[in-house]
N, C-alpha and C positions, 0 to 999 in steps of 0.2 A: 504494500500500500504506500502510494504515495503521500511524502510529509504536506505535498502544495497541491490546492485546486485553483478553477479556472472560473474566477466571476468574469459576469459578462453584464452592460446594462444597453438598453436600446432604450431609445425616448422615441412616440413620435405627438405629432400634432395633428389631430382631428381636424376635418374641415368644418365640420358641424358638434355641435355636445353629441356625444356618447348616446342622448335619450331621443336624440330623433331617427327619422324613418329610415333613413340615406347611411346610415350605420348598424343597420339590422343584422347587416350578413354578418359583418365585424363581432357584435357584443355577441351575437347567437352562437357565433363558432369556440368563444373563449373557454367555455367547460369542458368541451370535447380537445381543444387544443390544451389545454394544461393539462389536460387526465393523460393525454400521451405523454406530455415532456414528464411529469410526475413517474411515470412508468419505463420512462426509456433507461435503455441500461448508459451511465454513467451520470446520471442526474443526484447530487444531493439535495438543492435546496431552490427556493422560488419565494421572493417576495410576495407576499397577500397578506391582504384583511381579513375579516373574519368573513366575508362575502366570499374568500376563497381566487379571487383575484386582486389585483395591480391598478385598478382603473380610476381608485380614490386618493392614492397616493398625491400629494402635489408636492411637485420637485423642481427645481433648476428656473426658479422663481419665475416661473410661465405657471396658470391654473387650470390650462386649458391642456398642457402637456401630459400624455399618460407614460408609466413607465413600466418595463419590464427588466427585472433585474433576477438573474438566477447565479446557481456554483453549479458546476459539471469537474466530472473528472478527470478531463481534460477538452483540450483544442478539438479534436478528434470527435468526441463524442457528443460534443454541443454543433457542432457543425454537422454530424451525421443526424441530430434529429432536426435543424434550423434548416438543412438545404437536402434532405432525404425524405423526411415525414411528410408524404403527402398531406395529412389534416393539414399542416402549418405551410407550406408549401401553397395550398389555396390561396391560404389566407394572404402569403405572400406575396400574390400572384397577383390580386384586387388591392394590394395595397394605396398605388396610386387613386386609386376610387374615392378612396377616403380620408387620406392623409395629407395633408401639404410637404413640399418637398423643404427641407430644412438646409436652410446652404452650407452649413458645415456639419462635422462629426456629427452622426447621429446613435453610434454603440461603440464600445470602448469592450477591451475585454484585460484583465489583470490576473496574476498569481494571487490567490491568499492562502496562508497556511492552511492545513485540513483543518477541517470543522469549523473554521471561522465564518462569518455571517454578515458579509458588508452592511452597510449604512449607507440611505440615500445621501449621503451628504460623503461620505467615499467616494460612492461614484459619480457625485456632481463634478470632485475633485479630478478623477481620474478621466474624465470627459475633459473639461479642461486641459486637464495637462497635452493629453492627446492634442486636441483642437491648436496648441500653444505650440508644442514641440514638434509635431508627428509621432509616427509610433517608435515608442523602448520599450525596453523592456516591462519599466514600469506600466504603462499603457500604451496597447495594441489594438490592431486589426485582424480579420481571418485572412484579408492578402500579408499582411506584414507582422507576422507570429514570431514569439520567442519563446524557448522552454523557462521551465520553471527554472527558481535559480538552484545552483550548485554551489560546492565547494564546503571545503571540511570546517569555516565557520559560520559558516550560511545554514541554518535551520528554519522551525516555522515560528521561532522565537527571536531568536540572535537573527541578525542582517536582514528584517524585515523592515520594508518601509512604513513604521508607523511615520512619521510627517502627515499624511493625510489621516489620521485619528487624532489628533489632537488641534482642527482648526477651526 
């Protein structure tokens, strides 16, 4: 078992609220879509309320923005249900439908030690830095990936970038 997992956050921005017609497909598909990522092999965790999804979260001081933030256990295995899983894959596909297109970064993907459990305010950080720098290690893309870190004082404790936990 690996000591590092693989957060990842996607923002987008609705063309419309969440509660009208023209977002039907969207909101109708989100239980059936998280019951797979929930289920696919290499998923540990996924932001939700107690509604069971992401949709109420307000983040990245927009209130109109929704987010989706998960940990996978790796690059590999978040990528094989985000660009393999049919369900999510639809959804993918109509995205333009309903989303406005966002002119910069719109998902960041990071190391965290196992079991650890971002903060939307992590990954506001780790959007950021992306959008600021491009992708490192610290914050990546699925074109521009880095392994976890290494090295014999590098753990999921020692040489961890808290900086963005304490801002």
């Amino acid at each position: 078992m690996s000591s590092w997992e693989l957060a990842q956050v996607n923002i987008a921005l609705p063309v419309v609220p969440l509660s009208e017609p023209e977002l039907a497909w969207f909101v109708d598909a989100l239980d059936a879509v998280n019951a797979v990522a929930d289920a696919a092999p290499g998923f540990r965790w996924r932001l939700q309320t107690e509604d069971g999804d992401a949709t109420a979260v307000r983040a990245f001081d927009d209130d109109r923005l929704i987010v989706n933030m998960s940990v996978w256990a790796s690059v590999e295995t978040l990528a094989d249900f985000a660009y393999r899983d049919p369900a999510h894959l639809a959804v993918l596909r109509r995205k333009r439908e309903g989303f406005t297109r966002l002119g910069s970064a719109h998902q960041v993907l990071w190391w965290v030690p196992a079991e650890h459990r971002p903060t939307v305010a992590e990954a506001e950080q780790r959007l950021t830095l992306l959008r600021e720098h491009g992708p490192t290690p610290e914050a990546f893309t699925f074109r521009t990936t880095f392994p976890p870190p290494t090295g014999a004082d590098e753990g999921p404790l020692s040489g961890h970038d808290d900086w963005f936990c304490h801002a």
